[in-house]
DRENDO-1510 file (C-alpha; in Angstrom, 1 decimal, always signed):
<recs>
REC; n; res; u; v; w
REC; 1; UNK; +0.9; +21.4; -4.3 .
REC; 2; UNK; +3.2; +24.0; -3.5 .
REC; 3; UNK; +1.5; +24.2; +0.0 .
REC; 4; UNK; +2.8; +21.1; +1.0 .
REC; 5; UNK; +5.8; +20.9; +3.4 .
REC; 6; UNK; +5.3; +18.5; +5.7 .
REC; 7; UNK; +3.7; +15.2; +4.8 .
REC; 8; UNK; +2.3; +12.5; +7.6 .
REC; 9; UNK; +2.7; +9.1; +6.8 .
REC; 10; UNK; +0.9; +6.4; +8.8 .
REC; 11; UNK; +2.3; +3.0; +8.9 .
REC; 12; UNK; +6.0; +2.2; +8.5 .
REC; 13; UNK; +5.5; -1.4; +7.0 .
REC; 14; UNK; +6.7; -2.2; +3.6 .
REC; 15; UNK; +4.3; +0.1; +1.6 .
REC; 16; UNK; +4.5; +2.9; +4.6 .
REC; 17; UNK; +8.0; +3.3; +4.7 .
REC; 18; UNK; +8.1; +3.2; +0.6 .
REC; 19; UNK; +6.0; +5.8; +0.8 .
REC; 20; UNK; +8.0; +7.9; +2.9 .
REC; 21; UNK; +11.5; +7.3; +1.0 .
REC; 22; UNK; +9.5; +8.5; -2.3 .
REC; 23; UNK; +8.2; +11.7; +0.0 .
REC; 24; UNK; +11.4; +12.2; +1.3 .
REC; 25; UNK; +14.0; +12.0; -2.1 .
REC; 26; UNK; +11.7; +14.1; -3.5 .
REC; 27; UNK; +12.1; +16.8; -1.0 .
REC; 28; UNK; +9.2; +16.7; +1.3 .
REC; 29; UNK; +9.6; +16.7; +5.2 .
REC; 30; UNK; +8.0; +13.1; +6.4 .
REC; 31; UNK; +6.7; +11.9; +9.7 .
REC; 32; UNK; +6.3; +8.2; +9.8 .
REC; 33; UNK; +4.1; +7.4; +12.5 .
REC; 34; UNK; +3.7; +3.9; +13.6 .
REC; 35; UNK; +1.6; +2.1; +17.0 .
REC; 36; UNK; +5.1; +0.6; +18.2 .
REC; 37; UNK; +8.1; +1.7; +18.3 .
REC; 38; UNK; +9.6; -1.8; +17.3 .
REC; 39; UNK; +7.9; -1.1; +14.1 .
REC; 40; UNK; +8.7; +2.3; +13.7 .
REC; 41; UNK; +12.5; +1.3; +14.2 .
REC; 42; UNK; +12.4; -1.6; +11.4 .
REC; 43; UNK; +10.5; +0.7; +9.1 .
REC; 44; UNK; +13.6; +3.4; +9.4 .
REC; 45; UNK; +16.3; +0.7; +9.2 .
REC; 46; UNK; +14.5; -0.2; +5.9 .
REC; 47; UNK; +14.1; +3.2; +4.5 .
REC; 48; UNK; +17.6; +3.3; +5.2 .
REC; 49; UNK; +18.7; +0.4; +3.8 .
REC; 50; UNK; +16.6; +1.4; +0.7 .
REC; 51; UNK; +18.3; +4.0; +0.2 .
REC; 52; UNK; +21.8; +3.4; +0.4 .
REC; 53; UNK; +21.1; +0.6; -2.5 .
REC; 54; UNK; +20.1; +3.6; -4.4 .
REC; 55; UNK; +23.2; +5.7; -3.7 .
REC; 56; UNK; +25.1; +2.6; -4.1 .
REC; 57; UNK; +24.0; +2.0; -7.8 .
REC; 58; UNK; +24.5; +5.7; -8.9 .
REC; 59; UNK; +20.6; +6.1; -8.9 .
REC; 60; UNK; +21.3; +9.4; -6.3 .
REC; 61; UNK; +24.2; +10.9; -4.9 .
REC; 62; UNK; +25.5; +10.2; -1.1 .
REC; 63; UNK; +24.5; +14.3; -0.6 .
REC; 64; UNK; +21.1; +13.1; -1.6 .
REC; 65; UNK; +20.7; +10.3; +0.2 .
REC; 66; UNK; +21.9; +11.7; +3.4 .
REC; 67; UNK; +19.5; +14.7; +3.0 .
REC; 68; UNK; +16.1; +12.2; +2.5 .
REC; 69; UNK; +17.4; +10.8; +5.7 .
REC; 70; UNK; +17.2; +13.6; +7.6 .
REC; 71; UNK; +14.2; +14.9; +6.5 .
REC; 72; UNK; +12.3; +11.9; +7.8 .
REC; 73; UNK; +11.3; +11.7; +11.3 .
REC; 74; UNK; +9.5; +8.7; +13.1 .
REC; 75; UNK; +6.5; +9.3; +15.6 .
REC; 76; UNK; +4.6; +7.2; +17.8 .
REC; 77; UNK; +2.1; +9.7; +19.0 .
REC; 78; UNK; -0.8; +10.2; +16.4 .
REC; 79; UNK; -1.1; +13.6; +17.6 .
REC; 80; UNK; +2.2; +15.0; +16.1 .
REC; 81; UNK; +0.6; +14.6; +13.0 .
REC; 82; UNK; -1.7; +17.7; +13.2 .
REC; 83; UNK; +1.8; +19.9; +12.2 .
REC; 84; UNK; +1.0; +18.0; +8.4 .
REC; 85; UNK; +0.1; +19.3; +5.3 .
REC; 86; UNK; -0.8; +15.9; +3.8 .
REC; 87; UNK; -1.5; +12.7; +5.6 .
REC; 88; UNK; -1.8; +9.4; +4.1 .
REC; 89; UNK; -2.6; +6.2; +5.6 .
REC; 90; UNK; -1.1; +2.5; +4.8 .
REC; 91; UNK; -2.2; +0.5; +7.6 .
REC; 92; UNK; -3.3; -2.9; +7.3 .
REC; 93; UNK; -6.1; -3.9; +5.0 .
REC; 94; UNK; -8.7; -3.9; +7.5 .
REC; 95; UNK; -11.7; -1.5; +7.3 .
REC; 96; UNK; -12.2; -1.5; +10.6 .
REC; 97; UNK; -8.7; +0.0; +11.3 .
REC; 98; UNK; -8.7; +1.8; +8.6 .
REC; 99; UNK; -12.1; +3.9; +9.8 .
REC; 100; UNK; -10.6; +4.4; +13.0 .
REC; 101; UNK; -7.1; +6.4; +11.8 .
REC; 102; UNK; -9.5; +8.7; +9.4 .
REC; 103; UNK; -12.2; +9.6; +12.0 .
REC; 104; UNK; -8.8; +10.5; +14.5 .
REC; 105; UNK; -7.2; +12.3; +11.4 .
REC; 106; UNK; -10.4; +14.6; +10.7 .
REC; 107; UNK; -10.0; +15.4; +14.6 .
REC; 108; UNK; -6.3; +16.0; +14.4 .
REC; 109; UNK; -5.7; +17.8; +11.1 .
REC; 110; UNK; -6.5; +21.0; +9.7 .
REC; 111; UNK; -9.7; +21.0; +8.0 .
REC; 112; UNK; -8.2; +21.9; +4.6 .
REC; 113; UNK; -6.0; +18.9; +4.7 .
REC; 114; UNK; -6.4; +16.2; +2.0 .
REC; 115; UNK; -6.2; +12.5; +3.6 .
REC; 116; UNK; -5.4; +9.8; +1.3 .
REC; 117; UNK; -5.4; +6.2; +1.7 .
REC; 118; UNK; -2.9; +3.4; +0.3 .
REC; 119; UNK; -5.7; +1.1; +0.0 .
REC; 120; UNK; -5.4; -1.7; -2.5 .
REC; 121; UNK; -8.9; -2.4; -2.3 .
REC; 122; UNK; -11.5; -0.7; +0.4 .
REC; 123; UNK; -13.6; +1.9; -0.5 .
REC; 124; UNK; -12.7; +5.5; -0.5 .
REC; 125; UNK; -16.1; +6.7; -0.8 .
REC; 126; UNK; -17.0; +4.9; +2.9 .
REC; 127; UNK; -13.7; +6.3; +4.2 .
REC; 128; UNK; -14.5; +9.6; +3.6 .
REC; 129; UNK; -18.0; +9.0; +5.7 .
REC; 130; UNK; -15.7; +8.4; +8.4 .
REC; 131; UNK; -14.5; +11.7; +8.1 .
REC; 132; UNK; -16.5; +15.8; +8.5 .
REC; 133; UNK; -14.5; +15.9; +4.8 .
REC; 134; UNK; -15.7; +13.7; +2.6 .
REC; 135; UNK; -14.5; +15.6; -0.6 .
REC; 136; UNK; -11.0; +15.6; +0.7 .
REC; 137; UNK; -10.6; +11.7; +1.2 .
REC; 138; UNK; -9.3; +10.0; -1.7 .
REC; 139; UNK; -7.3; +6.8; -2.7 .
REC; 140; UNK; -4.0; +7.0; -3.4 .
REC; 141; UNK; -3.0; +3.2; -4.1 .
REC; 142; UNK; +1.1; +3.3; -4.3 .
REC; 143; UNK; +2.8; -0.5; -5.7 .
REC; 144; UNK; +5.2; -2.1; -4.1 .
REC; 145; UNK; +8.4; -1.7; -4.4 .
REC; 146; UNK; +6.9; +1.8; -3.8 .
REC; 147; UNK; +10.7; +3.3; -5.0 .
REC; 148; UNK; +10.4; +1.3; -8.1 .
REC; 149; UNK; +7.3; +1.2; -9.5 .
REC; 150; UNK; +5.7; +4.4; -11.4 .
REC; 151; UNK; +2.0; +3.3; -10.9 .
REC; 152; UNK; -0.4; +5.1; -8.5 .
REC; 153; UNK; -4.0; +4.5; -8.7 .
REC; 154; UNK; -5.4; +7.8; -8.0 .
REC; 155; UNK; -9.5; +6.2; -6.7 .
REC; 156; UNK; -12.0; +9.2; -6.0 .
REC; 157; UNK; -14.7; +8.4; -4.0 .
REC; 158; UNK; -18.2; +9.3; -4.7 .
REC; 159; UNK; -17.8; +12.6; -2.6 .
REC; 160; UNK; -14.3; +13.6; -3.7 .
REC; 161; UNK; -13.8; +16.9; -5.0 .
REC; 162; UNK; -12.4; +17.9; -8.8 .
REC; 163; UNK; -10.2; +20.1; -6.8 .
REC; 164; UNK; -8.9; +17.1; -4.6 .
REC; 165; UNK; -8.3; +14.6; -7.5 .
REC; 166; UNK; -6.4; +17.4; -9.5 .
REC; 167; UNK; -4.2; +17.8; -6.2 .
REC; 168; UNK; -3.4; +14.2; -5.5 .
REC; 169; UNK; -2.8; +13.8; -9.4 .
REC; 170; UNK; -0.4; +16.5; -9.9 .
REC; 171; UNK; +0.9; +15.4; -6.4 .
REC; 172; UNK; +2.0; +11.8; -7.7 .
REC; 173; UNK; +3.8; +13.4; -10.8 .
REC; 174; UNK; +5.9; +15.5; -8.8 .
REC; 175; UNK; +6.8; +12.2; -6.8 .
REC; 176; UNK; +7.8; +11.1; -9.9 .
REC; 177; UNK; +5.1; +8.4; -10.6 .
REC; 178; UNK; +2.4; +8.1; -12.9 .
REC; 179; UNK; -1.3; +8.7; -12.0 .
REC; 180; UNK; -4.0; +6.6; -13.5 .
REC; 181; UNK; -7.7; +8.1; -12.6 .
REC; 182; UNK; -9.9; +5.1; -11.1 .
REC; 183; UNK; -13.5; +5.3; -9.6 .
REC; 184; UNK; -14.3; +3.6; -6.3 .
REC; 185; UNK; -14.9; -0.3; -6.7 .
REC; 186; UNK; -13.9; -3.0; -4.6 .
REC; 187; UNK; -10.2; -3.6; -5.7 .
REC; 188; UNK; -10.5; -1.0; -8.3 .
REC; 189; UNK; -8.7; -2.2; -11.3 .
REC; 190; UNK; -5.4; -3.7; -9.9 .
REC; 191; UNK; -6.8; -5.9; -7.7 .
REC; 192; UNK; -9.6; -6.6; -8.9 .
REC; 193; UNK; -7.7; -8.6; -11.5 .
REC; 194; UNK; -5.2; -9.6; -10.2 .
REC; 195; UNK; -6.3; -11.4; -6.9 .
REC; 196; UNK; -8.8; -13.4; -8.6 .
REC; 197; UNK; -5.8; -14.7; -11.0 .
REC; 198; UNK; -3.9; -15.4; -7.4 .
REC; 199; UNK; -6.4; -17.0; -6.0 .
REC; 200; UNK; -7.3; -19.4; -8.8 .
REC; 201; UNK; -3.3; -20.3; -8.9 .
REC; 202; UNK; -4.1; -21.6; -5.3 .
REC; 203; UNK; -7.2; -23.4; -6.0 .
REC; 204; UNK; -4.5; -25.3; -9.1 .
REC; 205; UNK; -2.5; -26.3; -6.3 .
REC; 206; UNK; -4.6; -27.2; -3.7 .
REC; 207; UNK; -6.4; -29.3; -6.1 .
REC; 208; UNK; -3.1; -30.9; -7.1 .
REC; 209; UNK; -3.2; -29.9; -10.7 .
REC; 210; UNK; +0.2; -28.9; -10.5 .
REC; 211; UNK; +2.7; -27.7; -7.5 .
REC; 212; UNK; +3.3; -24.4; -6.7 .
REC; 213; UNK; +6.5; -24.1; -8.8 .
REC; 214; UNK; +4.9; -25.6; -11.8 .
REC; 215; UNK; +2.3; -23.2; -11.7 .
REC; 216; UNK; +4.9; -20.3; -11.5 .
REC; 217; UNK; +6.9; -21.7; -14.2 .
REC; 218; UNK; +4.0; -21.8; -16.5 .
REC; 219; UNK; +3.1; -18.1; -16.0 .
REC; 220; UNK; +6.7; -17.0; -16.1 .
REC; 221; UNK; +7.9; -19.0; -19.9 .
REC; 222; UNK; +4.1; -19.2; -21.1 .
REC; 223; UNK; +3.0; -15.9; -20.5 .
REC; 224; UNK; +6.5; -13.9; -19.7 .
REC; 225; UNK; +5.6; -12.6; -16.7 .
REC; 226; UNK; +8.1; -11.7; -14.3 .
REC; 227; UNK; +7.3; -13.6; -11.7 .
REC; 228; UNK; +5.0; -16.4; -10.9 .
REC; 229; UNK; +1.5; -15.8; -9.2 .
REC; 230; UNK; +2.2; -17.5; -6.0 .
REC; 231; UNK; +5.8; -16.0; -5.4 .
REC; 232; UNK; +4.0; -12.7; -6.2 .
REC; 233; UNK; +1.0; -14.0; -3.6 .
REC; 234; UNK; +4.3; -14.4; -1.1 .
REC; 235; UNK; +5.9; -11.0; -1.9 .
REC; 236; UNK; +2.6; -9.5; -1.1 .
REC; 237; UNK; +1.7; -11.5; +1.5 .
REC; 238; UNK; -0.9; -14.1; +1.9 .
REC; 239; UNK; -2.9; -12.1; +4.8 .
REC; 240; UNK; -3.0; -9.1; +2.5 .
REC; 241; UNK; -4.3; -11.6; -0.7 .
REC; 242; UNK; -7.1; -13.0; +1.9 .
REC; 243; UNK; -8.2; -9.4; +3.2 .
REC; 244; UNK; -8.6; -8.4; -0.5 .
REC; 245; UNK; -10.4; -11.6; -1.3 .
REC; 246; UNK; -12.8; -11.1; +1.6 .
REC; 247; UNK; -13.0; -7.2; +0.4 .
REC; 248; UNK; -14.1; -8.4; -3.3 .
REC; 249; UNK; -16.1; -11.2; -2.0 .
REC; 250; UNK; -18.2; -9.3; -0.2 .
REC; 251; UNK; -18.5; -5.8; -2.2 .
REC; 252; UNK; -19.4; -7.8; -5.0 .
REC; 253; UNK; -21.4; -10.7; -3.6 .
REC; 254; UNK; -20.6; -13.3; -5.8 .
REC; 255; UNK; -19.0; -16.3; -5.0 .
REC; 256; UNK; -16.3; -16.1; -7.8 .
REC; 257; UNK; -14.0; -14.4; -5.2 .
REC; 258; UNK; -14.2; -16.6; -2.7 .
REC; 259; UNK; -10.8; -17.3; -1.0 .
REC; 260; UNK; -9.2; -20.5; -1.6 .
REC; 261; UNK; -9.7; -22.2; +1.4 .
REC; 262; UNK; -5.7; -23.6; +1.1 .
REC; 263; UNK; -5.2; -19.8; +1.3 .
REC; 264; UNK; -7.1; -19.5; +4.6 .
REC; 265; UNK; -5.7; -22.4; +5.9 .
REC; 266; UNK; -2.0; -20.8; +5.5 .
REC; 267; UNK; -2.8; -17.7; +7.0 .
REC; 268; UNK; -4.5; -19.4; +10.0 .
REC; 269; UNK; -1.3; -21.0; +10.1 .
REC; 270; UNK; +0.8; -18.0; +10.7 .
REC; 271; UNK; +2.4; -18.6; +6.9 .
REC; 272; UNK; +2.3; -15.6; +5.6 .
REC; 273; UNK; +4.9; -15.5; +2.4 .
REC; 274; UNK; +8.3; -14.2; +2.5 .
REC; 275; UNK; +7.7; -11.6; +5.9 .
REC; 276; UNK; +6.7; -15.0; +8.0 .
REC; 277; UNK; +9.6; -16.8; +6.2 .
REC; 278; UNK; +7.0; -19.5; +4.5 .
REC; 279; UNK; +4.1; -19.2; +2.4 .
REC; 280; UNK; +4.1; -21.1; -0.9 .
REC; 281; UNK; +8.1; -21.3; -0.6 .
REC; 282; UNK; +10.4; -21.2; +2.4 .
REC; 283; UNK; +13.0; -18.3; +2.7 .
REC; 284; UNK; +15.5; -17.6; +5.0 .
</recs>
């Protein structure tokens, strides 16, 4: 990927600007674009933020940090984008919106540019139909905390090139993460499993089998993991987990994924984990 200079980044939420503090400490030029620049400013702060912890525990060097910085530059016009040797979406988990940014990306970009998604579960094979470039679209499903974790799910759609996948492969080891091939499914293999497990956690509770912190504590000392499945539900956020639930639901069409409708209820009350300050827990 030698080729690449410049890489677009669309969406400056938690995954986006993740995404663009990997890009940048590893030496690539980033624009983050975002809709608003209210979001595009508390992307940046984070990305900063993020990496001054890192410069503060010795994991890079103040030089370092100050040169990701200023290789990342935030963008509100979409159009700014078709300077970009790689784009890669991670907008909300919405086909919909999702369909729209790729359609405007095949118009923008040059036609031998590869656009990924950070999709956690929609299809990259019906993506790509959005596009005039169907074996260039792939999936290219980061984890969060993007910085931290070595995962990406590298998800070839149906019409994805050998040449694309190789590309976006080699592309995640220089990023210093670690690829893992998956084929286009509703969640793919992360989700897929892991949402289902989520969800049932919230069908324990709202059934009143046990509360939400005796659920976690169960998985935590009974099955050692590091945290339980509704604080993970929190961290993710519970509009996210629902969006997923409704992908799987009805990619799959069988009523095993239906959301939890305590889940459903939460979201259509605006608590949406840790981000809205209350989900399963309360923070600050």
């Amino acid at each position: 990927m030698d080729e690449i200079r410049l890489v677009g980044v669309i969406g400056a939420g938690t995954m986006g600007n993740g995404i663009a503090h990997v890009f940048a400490r590893c030496g690539y030029d980033v624009m983050l674009c975002e809709v608003e620049q209210r979001f595009l400013d508390r992307g940046l702060a984070t990305l900063r933020k993020d990496l001054e912890r890192e410069a503060a525990k010795g994991k890079i060097t103040a030089e370092a940090m100050q040169a990701a910085l200023q290789r990342v530059t935030g963008v509100l016009d979409r159009n700014r984008l078709r300077e970009c040797d790689f784009v890669i979406e991670a907008a909300t988990e919405k086909f919909e919106t999702k369909k729209e940014i790729f359609a405007d990306l095949d118009r923008i970009t040059r036609k031998d540019v590869i656009l990924a998604s950070n999709t956690s579960s929609i299809s990259a094979t019906k993506l790509g139909q959005a596009t005039g470039r169907p074996d260039k679209v792939i999936g290219m499903h980061f984890f969060n905390p993007v910085p931290v974790m070595k995962l990406v799910e590298v998800i070839r759609g149906l019409a994805t090139s050998q040449e694309t996948f190789e590309a976006i492969r080699d592309l995640a080891v220089r990023l210093e993460k670690t690829p893992v091939e998956v084929n286009d499914a509703p969640g793919f293999v992360s989700n897929r499993v892991l949402m289902p497990l989520l969800n049932e956690a919230m069908y324990a509770v709202m059934e009143g089998v046990a509360t939400a912190e005796a659920v976690d504590e169960v998985f935590k000392l009974g099955m050692a993991h590091p945290m339980g499945p509704l604080t993970l539900a929190d961290f993710i956020g519970l509009d996210v987990c629902l969006d997923i639930m409704r992908v799987l639901q009805e990619g799959f069409g069988d009523p095993k994924y239906r959301p939890c409708p305590l889940l459903v209820r939460m979201v259509d009350a605006g608590w949406l984990g840790k981000k809205s300050g209350r989900g399963f827990y309360k923070y600050e």
